[in-house]
Structure formats: structure tokens, C-alpha cells
C-alpha positions as CSV (number, residue, x, y, z in Angstrom):
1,X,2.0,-26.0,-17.1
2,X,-0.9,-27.5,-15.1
3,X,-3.7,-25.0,-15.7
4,X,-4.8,-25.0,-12.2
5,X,-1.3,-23.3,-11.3
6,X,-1.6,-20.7,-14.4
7,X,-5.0,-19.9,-12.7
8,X,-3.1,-19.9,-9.6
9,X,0.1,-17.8,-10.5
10,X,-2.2,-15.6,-12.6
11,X,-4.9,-14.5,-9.7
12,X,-1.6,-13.7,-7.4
13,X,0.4,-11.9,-9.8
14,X,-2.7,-9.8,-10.4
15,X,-3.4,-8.9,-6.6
16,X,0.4,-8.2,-6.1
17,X,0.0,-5.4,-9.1
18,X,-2.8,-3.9,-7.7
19,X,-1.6,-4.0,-4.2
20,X,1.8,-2.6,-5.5
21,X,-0.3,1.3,-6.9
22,X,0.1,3.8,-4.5
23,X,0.0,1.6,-1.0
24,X,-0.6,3.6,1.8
25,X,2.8,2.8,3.4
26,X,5.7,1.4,0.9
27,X,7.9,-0.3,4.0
28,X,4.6,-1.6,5.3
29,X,3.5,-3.3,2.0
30,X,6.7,-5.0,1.3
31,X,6.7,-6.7,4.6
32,X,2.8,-7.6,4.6
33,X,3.0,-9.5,1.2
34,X,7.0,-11.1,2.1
35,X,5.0,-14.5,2.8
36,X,3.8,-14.4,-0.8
37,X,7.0,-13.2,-2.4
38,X,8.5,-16.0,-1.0
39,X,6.1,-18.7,-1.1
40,X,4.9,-18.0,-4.9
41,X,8.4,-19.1,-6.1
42,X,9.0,-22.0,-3.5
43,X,5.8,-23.4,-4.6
44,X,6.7,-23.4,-8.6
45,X,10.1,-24.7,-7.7
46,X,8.3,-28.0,-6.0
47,X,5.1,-28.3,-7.7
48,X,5.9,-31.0,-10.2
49,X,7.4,-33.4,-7.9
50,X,5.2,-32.2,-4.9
51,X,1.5,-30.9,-6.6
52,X,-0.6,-29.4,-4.0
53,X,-4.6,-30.7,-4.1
54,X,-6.8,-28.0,-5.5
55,X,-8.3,-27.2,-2.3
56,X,-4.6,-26.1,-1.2
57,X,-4.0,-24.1,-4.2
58,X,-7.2,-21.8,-3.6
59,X,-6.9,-21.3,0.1
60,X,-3.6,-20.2,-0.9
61,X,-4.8,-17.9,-3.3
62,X,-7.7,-16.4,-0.4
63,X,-4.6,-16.2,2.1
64,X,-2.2,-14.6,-0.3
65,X,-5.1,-11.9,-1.1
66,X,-5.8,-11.5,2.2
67,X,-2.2,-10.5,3.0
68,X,-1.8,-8.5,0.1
69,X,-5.0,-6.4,0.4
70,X,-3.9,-5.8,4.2
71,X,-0.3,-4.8,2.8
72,X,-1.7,-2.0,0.4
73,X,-4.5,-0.3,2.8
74,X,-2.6,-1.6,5.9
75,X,-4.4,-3.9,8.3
76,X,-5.9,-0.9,10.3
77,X,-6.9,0.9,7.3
78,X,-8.5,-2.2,5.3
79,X,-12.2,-0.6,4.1
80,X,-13.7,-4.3,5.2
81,X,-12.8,-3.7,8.3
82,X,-13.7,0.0,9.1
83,X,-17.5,-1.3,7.7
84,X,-17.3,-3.9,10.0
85,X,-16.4,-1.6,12.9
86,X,-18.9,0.9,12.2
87,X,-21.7,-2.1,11.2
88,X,-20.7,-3.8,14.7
89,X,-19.8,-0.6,17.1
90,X,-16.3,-2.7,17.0
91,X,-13.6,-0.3,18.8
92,X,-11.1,-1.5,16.4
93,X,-10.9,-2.3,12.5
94,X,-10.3,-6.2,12.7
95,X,-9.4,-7.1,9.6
96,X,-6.2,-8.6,11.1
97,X,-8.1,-11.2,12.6
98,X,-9.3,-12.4,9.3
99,X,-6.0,-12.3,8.5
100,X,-4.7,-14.5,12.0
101,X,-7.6,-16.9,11.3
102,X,-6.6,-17.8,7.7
103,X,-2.8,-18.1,8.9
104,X,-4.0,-21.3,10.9
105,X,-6.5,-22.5,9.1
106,X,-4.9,-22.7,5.4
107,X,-1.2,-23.9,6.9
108,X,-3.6,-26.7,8.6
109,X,-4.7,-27.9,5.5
110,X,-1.4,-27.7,3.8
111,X,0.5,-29.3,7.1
112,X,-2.3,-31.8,6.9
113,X,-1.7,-32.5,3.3
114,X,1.7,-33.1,3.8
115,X,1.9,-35.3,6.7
116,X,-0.9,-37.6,4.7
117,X,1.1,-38.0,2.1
118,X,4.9,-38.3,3.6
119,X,4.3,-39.8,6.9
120,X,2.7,-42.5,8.3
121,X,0.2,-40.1,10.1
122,X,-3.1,-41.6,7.9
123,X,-5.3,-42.7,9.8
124,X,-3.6,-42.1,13.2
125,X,-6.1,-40.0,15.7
126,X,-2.7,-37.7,16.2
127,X,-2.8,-36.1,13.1
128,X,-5.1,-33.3,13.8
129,X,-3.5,-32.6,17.3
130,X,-0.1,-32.4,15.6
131,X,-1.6,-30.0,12.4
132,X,-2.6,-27.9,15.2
133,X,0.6,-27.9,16.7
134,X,2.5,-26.9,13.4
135,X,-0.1,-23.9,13.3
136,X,0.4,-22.8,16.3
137,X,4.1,-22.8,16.0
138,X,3.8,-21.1,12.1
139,X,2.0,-18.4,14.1
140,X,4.1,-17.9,17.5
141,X,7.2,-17.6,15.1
142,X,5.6,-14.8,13.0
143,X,4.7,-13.3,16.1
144,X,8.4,-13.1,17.4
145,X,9.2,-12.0,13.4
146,X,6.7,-8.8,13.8
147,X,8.7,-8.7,17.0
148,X,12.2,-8.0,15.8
149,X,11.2,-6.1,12.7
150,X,9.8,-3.5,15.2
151,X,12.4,-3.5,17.4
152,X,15.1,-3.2,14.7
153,X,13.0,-0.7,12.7
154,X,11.0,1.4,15.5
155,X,8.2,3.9,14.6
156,X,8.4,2.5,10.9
157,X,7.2,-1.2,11.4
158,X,3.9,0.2,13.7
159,X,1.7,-0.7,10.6
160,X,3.3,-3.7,10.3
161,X,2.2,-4.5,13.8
162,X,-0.9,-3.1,13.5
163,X,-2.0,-3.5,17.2
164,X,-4.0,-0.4,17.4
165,X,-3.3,-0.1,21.0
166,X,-4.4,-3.3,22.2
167,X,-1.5,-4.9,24.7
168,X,-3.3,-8.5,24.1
169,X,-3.0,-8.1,20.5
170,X,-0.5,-10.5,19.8
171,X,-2.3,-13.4,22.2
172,X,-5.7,-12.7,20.2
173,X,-3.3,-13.5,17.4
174,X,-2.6,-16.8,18.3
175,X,-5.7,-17.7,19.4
176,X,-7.8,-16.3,16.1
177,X,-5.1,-19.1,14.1
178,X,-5.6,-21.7,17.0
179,X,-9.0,-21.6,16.0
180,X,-8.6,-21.1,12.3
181,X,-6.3,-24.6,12.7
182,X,-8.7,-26.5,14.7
183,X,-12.1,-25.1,12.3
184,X,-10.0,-26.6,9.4
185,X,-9.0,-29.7,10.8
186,X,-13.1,-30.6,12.1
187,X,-15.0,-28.8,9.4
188,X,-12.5,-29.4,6.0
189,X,-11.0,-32.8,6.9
190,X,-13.6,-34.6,4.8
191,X,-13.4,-31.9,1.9
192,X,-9.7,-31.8,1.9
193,X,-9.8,-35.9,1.7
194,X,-11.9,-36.0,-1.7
195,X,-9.7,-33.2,-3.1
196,X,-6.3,-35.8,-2.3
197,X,-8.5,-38.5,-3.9
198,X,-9.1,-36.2,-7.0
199,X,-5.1,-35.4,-7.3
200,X,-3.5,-39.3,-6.9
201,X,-6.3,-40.1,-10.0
202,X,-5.3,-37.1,-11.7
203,X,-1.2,-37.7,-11.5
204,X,-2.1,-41.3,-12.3
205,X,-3.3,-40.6,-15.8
């Protein structure tokens, strides 16, 4: 096994353990750390024909323990947060946002990764518009999932939602991964390049 992935697979597995002790809310952590539970094993089933650049693998790693830290406190209840808000006289604990931001900005660099490498999108002055696009639409459609989980499950997914009593929680949502998306398309583009260049030379050896 690639080493990188055993570091990988190792650092998650460990988070999810932790995470799994005595979470605030049981419901609440399975549905907070889903994503991971089902993208761990969808990446290990493509990851020899399809290996993700090392700068993929670790933002995947800060998303997944960014999800699963939120899943055992709860987002609301995250300690980072509730230091922030008292630090910042915040009326809220954000920690969500973190959360929103990463959920554009990592998908951009794996929807950018992808469309480099199975499209004819190099080089074309569309391909950060259309990364953004893919973000956007990754978050609108977990917005309408958080949507019918509470609708289906009531008092029990309010965690899960995690609004806090803001009624333009779910816009300021979308627009903390709009600018995650766009942040990773101007500010990693470059970075994300050399880490491609480093892969093709190491699957060519």
C-alpha cells in the first residue's frame, strides 16, 4: 500500500475512534461524519487506478477531521468555536463556517484535480469558473440533504442543522464554500499544479 494512504487511512481511522467515545448526541455524530464513512471506502476502492495528489489526500484528511470533531461536540458545541465567540464577542459559536468554507475549498481542489486530468479543461480559462460551479452545487445539495433529514426526523436532526437560530444560516452556508471554492482556485492553483507534477513522476517510476 502507498504509504501516503496508510498515513492517510491511519490519521482518519484514529479521529473517527476518538470522535466515536461518548459524543454529545449519537444520531447527530453518525450523520456529521456520513461524508467520511462513505468517502474513506470509495476512495480505497479507486485509488490505484485513480491516485489522488498529496495535496488532495491531506485536505481530505483536514476536512474529514473537521467533520468529525463537529460530529462528536456538535457544531454548536465545538470548544474552537465557543473561544472564538467569547475571544470575538461573536453571538454565535461558528465553527460551522469552518466547516462550510473547507466543503468548497477541498472539493475545489479535488473537482480541479479531476477535470485536469480527465478532460480537456487544461489550460482553458473555464476551468476555475466551472470548479466553482461543482462547489457550489456539492454544497446547495447538502443543504437540501440537512433539509430532509430534519423534516423526516424533526426535533432530532436540530444538531444536525445546527442553525442556532439564524434564518440566513443556510445562505451563509453557501456563501462561506463559494468563497472557500474561489480562495482555492486563486490562492492553491499553483501549489495544487506542482503536487500533479510530483504524482505523473511518481506513477511513472
Amino acid at each position: 500500500m502507498d504509504r501516503r494512504i496508510f498515513i492517510f487511512i491511519a490519521f482518519v481511522i484514529a479521529a473517527l475512534v476518538w470522535s466515536a467515545i461518548s459524543p454529545h448526541d449519537r444520531f447527530t455524530w453518525f450523520l456529521e461524519v456520513s461524508p467520511v464513512l462513505v468517502a474513506l471506502p470509495a476512495m480505497l476502492a479507486t485509488q490505484r487506478r485513480f491516485p489522488l495528489s498529496t495535496l488532495a489526500l491531506v485536505l481530505i484528511a483536514v476536512h474529514a477531521l473537521i467533520l468529525i470533531v463537529g460530529g462528536h461536540y456538535t457544531y454548536a458545541r465545538v470548544p474552537l468555536g465557543e473561544w472564538a465567540q467569547s475571544w470575538f464577542g461573536w453571538t454565535r459559536n461558528d465553527y460551522d463556517k469552518i466547516g462550510h468554507f473547507a466543503q468548497g475549498f477541498v472539493p475545489a481542489i479535488l473537482a480541479r484535480e479531476v477535470l485536469l486530468r480527465v478532460s480537456p479543461l487544461r489550460g482553458s480559462r473555464w476551468l476555475g469558473p466551472l470548479v466553482v460551479c461543482v462547489c457550489l452545487a456539492i454544497s446547495a445539495s447538502y443543504e437540501i440533504v440537512e433539509w430532509l433529514v430534519a423534516i423526516s426526523t424533526g426535533t432530532a436532526a436540530d444538531d444536525f442543522l445546527g442553525t442556532q437560530g439564524d434564518v440566513w444560516d443556510t445562505q451563509s452556508d453557501m456563501a462561506a464554500a463559494l468563497i472557500g471554492a474561489v480562495a482555492a482556485v486563486l490562492l492553491f492553483s499553483r501549489v495544487h499544479d506542482r503536487s500533479l507534477r510530483r504524482l505523473r513522476i511518481e506513477s511513472s517510476i
